[in-house]
MIDOSE-1310 file (N, C-alpha, C; in nm, 2 decimals, decimal comma, always signed):
residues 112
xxxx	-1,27/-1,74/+1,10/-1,22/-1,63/+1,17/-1,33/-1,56/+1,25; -1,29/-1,52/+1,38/-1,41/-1,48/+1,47/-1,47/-1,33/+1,45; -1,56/-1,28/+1,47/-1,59/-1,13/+1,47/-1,48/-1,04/+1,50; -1,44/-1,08/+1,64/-1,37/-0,97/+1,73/-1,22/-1,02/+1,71
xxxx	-1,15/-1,08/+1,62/-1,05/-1,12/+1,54/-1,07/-1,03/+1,41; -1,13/-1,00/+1,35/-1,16/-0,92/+1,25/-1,14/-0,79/+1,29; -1,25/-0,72/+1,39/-1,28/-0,60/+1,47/-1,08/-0,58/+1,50; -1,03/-0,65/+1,56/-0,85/-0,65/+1,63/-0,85/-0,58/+1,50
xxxx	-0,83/-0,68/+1,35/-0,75/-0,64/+1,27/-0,79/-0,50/+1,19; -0,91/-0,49/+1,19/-0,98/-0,34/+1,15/-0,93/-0,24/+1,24; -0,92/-0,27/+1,34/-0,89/-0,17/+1,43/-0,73/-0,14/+1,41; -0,69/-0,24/+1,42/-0,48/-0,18/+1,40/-0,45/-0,13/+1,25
xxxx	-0,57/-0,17/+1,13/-0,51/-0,11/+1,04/-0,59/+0,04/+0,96; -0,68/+0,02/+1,13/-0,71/+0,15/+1,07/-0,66/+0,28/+1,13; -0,54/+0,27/+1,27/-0,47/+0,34/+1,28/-0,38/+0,38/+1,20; -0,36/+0,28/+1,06/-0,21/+0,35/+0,97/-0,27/+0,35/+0,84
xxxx	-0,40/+0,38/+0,80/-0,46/+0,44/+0,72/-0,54/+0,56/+0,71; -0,58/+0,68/+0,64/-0,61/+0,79/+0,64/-0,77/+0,74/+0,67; -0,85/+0,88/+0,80/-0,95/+0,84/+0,86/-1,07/+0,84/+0,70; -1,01/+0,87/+0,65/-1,13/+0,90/+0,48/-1,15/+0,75/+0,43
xxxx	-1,04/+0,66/+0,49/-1,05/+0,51/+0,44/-1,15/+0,41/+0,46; -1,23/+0,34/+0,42/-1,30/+0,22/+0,48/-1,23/+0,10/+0,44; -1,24/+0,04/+0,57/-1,22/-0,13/+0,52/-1,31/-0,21/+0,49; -1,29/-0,34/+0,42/-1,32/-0,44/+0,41/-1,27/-0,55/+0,36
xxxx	-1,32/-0,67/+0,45/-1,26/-0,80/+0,42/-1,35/-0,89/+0,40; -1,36/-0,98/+0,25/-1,44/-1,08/+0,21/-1,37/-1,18/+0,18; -1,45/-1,30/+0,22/-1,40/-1,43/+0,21/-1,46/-1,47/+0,00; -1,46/-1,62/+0,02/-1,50/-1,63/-0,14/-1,57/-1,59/-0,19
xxxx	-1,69/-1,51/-0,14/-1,82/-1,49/-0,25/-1,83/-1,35/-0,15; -1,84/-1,35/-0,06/-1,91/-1,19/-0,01/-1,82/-1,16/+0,13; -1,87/-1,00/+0,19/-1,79/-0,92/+0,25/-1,85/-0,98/+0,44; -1,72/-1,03/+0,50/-1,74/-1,06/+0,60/-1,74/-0,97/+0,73
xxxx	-1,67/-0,82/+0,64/-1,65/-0,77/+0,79/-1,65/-0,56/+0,69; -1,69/-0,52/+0,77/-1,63/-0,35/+0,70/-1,65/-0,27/+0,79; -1,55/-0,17/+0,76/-1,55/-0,04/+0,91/-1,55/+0,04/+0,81; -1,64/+0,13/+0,81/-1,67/+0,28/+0,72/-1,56/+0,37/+0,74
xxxx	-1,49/+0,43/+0,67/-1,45/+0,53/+0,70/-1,56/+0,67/+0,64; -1,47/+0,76/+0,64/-1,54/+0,89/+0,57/-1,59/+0,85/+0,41; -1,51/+0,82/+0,35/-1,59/+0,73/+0,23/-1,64/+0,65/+0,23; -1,74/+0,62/+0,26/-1,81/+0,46/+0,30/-1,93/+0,45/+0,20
xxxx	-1,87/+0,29/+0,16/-1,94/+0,27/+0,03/-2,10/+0,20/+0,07; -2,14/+0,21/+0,25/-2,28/+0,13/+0,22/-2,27/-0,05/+0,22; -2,15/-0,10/+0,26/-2,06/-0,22/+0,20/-2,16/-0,28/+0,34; -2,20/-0,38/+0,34/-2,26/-0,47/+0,45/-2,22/-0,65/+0,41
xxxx	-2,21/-0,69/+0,61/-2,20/-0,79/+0,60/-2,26/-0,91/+0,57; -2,22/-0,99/+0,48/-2,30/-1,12/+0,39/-2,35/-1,07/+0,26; -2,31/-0,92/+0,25/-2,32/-0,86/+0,07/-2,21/-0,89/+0,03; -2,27/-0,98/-0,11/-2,23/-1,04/-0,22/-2,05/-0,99/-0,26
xxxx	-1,92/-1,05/-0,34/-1,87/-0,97/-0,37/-1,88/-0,94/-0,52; -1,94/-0,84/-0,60/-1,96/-0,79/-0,70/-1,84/-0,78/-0,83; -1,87/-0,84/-0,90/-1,76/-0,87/-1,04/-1,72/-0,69/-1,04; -1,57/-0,70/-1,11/-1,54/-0,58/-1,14/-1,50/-0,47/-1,04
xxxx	-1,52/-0,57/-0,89/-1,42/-0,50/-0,74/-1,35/-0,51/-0,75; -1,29/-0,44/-0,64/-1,12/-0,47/-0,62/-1,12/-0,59/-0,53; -1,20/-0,62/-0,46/-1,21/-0,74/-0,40/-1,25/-0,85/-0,53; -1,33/-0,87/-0,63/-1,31/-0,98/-0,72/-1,20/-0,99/-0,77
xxxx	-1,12/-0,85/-0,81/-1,03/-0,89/-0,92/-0,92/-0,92/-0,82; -0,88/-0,90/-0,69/-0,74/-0,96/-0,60/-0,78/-1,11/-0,57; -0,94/-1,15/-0,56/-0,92/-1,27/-0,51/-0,89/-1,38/-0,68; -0,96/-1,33/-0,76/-0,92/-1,39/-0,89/-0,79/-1,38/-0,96
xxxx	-0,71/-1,27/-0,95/-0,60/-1,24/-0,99/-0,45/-1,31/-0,90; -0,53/-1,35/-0,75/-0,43/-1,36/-0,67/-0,31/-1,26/-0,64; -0,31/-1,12/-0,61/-0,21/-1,05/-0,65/-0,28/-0,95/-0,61; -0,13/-0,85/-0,54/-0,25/-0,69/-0,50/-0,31/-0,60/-0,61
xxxx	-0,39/-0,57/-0,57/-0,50/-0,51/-0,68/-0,49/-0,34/-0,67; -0,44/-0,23/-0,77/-0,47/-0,06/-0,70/-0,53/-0,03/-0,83; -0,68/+0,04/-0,79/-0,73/+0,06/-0,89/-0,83/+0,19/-0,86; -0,87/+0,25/-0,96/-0,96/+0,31/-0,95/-1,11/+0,26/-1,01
xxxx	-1,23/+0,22/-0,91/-1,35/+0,18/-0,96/-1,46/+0,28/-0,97; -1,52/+0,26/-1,11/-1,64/+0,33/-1,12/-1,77/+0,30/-1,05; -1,85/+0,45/-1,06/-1,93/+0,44/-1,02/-2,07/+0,31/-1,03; -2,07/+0,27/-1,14/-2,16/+0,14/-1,16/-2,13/+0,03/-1,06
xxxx	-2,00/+0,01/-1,05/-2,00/-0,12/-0,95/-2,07/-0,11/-0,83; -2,02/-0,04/-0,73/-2,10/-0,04/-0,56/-2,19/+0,08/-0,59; -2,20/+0,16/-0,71/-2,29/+0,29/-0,65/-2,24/+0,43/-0,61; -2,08/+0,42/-0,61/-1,98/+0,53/-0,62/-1,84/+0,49/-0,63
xxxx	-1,81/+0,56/-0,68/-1,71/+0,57/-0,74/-1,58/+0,54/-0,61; -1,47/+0,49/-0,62/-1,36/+0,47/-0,55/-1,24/+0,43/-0,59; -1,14/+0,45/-0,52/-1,00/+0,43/-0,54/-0,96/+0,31/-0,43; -0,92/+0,19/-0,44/-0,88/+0,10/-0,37/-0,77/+0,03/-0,36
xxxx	-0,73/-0,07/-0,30/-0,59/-0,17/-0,31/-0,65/-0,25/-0,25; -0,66/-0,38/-0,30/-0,66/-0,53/-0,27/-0,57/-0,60/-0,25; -0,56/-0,66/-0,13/-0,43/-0,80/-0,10/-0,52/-0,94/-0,09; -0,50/-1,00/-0,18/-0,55/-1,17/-0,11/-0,51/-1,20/+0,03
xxxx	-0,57/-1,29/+0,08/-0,56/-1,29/+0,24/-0,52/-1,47/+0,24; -0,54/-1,53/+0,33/-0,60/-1,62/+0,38/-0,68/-1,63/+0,51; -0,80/-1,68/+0,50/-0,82/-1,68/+0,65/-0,90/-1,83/+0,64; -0,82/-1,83/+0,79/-0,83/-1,99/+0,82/-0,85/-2,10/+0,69
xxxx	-0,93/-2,13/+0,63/-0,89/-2,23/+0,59/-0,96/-2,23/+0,43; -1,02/-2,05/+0,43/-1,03/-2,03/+0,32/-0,95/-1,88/+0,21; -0,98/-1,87/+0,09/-0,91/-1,75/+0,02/-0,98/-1,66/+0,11; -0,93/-1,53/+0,08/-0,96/-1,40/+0,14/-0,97/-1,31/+0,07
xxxx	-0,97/-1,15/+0,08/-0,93/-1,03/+0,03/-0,96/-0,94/+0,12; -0,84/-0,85/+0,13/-0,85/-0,75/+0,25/-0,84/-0,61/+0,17; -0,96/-0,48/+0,17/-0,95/-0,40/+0,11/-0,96/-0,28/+0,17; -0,87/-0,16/+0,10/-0,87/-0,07/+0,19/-0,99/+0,03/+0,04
xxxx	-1,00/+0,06/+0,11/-1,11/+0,17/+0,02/-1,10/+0,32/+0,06; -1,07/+0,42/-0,05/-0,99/+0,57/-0,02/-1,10/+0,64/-0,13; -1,15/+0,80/-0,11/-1,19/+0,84/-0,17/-1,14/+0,88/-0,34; -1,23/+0,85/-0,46/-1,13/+0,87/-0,58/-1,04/+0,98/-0,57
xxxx	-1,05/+1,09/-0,51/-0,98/+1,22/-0,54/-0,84/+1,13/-0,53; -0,80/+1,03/-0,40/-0,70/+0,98/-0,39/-0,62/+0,96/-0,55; -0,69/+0,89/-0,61/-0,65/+0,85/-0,75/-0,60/+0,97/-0,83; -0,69/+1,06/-0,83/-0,69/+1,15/-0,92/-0,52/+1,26/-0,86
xxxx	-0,53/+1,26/-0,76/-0,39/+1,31/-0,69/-0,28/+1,21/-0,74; -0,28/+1,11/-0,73/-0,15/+1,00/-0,73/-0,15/+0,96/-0,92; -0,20/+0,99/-0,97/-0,23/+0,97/-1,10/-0,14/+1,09/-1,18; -0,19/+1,18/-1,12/-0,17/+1,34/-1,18/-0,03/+1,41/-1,11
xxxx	-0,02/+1,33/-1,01/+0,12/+1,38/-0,89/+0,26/+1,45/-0,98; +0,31/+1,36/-1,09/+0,40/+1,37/-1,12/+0,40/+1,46/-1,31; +0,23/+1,50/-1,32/+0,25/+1,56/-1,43/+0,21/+1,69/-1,46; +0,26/+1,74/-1,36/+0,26/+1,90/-1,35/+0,41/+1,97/-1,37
C-alpha cells in the first residue's frame, strides 16, 4: 500500500473522528502509517507493534478490539478500537486512538 493511499485513508477518516483522535495503521509486526491527533502517543513509522496493543490484540484476535490501555504499554495511557485490515496482500490493523477520559465517560455513562 502506497504512502499517499494511506495519507487518502487517514485523511477521510479523520474527518468522522473527534480532532482528540490519533490514527494508526500497522501491518504484521509494526506501525506503517500515524496522524497525531490531540492525543498523540509519539507512535512512529517502522516502530514495532508492542504486545498488549490494541493493534496486537485485533491483529491476533482477528476481531474489533475497544479497550482501554495502560500506561506501561506506549508510555500513556489510552482508550482505543482496533479493526483488522487487509492490505494488499498482507494482515493489517487500523487504529483509532482517543484520549482515556473517552473510556472513563463511556464506562461510567450509564451509572449515575
Amino acid at each position: 500500500m502506497t504512502t499517499s493511499m494511506l495519507e487518502q485513508i487517514g485523511f477521510i477518516i479523520g474527518d468522522w473522528i473527534p480532532k482528540e483522535a490519533s490514527i494508526a495503521i500497522a501491518d504484521e509486526e509494526s506501525y506503517i502509517y500515524y496522524k497525531a491527533g490531540v492525543h498523540d502517543l509519539q507512535i512512529r513509522e517502522g516502530q514495532l507493534v508492542l504486545p498488549g496493543s490494541i493493534a496486537a490484540r485485533a491483529k491476533k484476535e482477528k476481531q474489533r478490539i475497544e479497550m482501554f490501555v495502560e500506561e506501561s504499554i506506549l508510555g500513556t495511557a489510552y482508550y482505543g478500537i482496533g479493526y483488522p485490515i487487509k492490505l494488499v496482500e498482507k494482515e493489517g490493523v487500523l487504529v483509532i486512538i482517543l484520549p482515556p477520559i473517552t473510556w472513563f465517560v463511556k464506562t461510567n455513562q450509564f451509572n449515575s
